[in-house]
C-alpha positions, 0 to 999 in steps of 0.5 A: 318296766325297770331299769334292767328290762330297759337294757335287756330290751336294748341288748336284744335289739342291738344283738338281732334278738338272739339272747331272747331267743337263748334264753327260752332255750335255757330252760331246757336244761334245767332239769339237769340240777339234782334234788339235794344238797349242791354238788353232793352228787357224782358229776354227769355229763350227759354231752357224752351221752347216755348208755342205753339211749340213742337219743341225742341230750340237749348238751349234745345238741348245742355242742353240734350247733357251736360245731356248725357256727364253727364252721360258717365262721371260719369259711367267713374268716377265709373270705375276708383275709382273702378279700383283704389279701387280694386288695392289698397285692392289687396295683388297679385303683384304690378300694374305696376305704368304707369296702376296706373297712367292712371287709376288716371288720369282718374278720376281727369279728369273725376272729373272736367268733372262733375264740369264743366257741373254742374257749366255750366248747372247752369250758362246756365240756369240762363242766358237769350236768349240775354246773350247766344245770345251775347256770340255767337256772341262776344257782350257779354264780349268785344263787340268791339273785337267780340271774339267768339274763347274762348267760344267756347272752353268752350262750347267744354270742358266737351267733351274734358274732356269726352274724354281724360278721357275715353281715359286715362282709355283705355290706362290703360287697354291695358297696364294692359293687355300687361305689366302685373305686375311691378314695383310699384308707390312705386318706381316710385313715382317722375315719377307717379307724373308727368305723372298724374298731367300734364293733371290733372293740365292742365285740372284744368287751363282750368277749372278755365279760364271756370268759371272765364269767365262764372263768367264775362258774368253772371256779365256782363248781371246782371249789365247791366239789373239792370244799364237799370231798374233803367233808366227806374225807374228814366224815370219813375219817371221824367214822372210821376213828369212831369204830376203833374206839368203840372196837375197844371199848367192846374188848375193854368191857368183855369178861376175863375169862380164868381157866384152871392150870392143869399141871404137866405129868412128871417125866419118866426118869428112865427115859430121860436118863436113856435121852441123856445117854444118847444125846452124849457121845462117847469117847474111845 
């Protein structure tokens, strides 16, 4: 077992396992990628659907799983601003500052859970069947390490966040209801600090390494359709230029054809003399 099995491993164990989990799924989408040369093909996208199936694609089926997580991690937002909310406007005994600090980080983690799927819907759907392909496989952003590894921990992310968030807001519950009242954030302010901004912090970094990598394989597959439409452009334009020379050319090599010169009959001297007459007006 290498170095890089060894973090993987404690990656997994500190995310619930969910990345592993992701990373099977992501097989699934490997036959997205077309045979021949990279992004020589028309875009797809199946998330859309396809015309004369009534069967839901993968991409279609993830999309409805992000909406789902969506949803449970707005109703855990609203629970844990009302929970703070609520402590707040209270004039009965302090809240003992560990419930506050569960309660607050619940939300930052649910906060970033609902950027997260946002910015991935958006990414997602902007992305062809070829780049979700790609990044399945490890082709997309280093194609010559084939690394599937970290995409899969993004592809896990907005459930890890769901539920470590949700978690937080459990765990601030059950202390509520056993501690009861205590010493406020007030006097444990250095403590409340650190217990709340460790996973919030954590969770932000995880958030920025997302969106930085979702960034690259957005440029990656922009710049590689627009890098193969202007050599399809100047093939393009090299065959055209080819066809009028070689146009040319064919007319250059024809034959001359000479055709004799018939002279025209000699006009009559009575009509034209007649013409001549009519065409002068006479005078009285």
């Amino acid at each position: 077992m290498g170095l890089a099995d060894i973090l993987w491993f404690l990656v997994c164990v500190l995310t619930l396992g969910f990345p592993a989990k992701y990373l099977e799924r992501l097989r699934l989408f490997e036959d997205l990628v077309p045979p021949g040369k990279a992004w020589s093909t028309p875009a797809t996208y199946s998330d859309r659907g396809v015309e004369g199936d009534s069967r839901k694609t993968m991409r279609q089926k993830q999309q409805e799983e992000w909406d789902r997580l969506n949803i449970a991690v707005s109703v855990i937002t609203a629970t844990s601003a009302a929970a703070l909310a609520i402590q707040a406007t209270s004039s009965g005994p302090s809240m003992y500052w560990v419930v506050t600090s569960f309660y607050s980080t619940a939300f930052g983690l649910s906060l970033q859970g609902l950027i997260l799927i946002t910015y991935v819907t958006i990414t997602a759907g902007g992305s062809s069947d070829e780049a979700i392909g790609r990044l399945a496989t490890g082709q997309l952003i280093m194609p010559e390490y084939r690394i599937v590894k970290p995409a899969a921990f993004i592809m896990a992310l907005p459930a890890i966040l769901a539920t470590y968030s949700s978690g937080f807001l459990l765990a601030g519950l059950v202390t509520m209801v056993v501690n009861g009242p205590g010493e406020g954030v007030a006097s444990r302010r250095g403590e409340y600090i650190a217990v709340t901004m460790i996973p919030v912090a954590m969770a932000f970094s995880w958030l920025c390494a997302a969106i930085i990598l979702c960034e690259i394989g957005s440029w990656v597959e922009i710049t590689a359709r627009n890098a193969i439409r202007a050599e399809n452009d100047k093939k393009g334009l090299h065959d055209v230029e080819a066809a009028g020379v070689v146009n040319d050319t064919h007319k250059l090599n024809m034959p001359l054809e000479i055709r004799p010169i018939t002279p025209s009959p000699s006009p009559n001297p009575t009509l034209v003399a007649g013409a001549v007459a009519g065409a002068i007006p006479w005078r009285t």
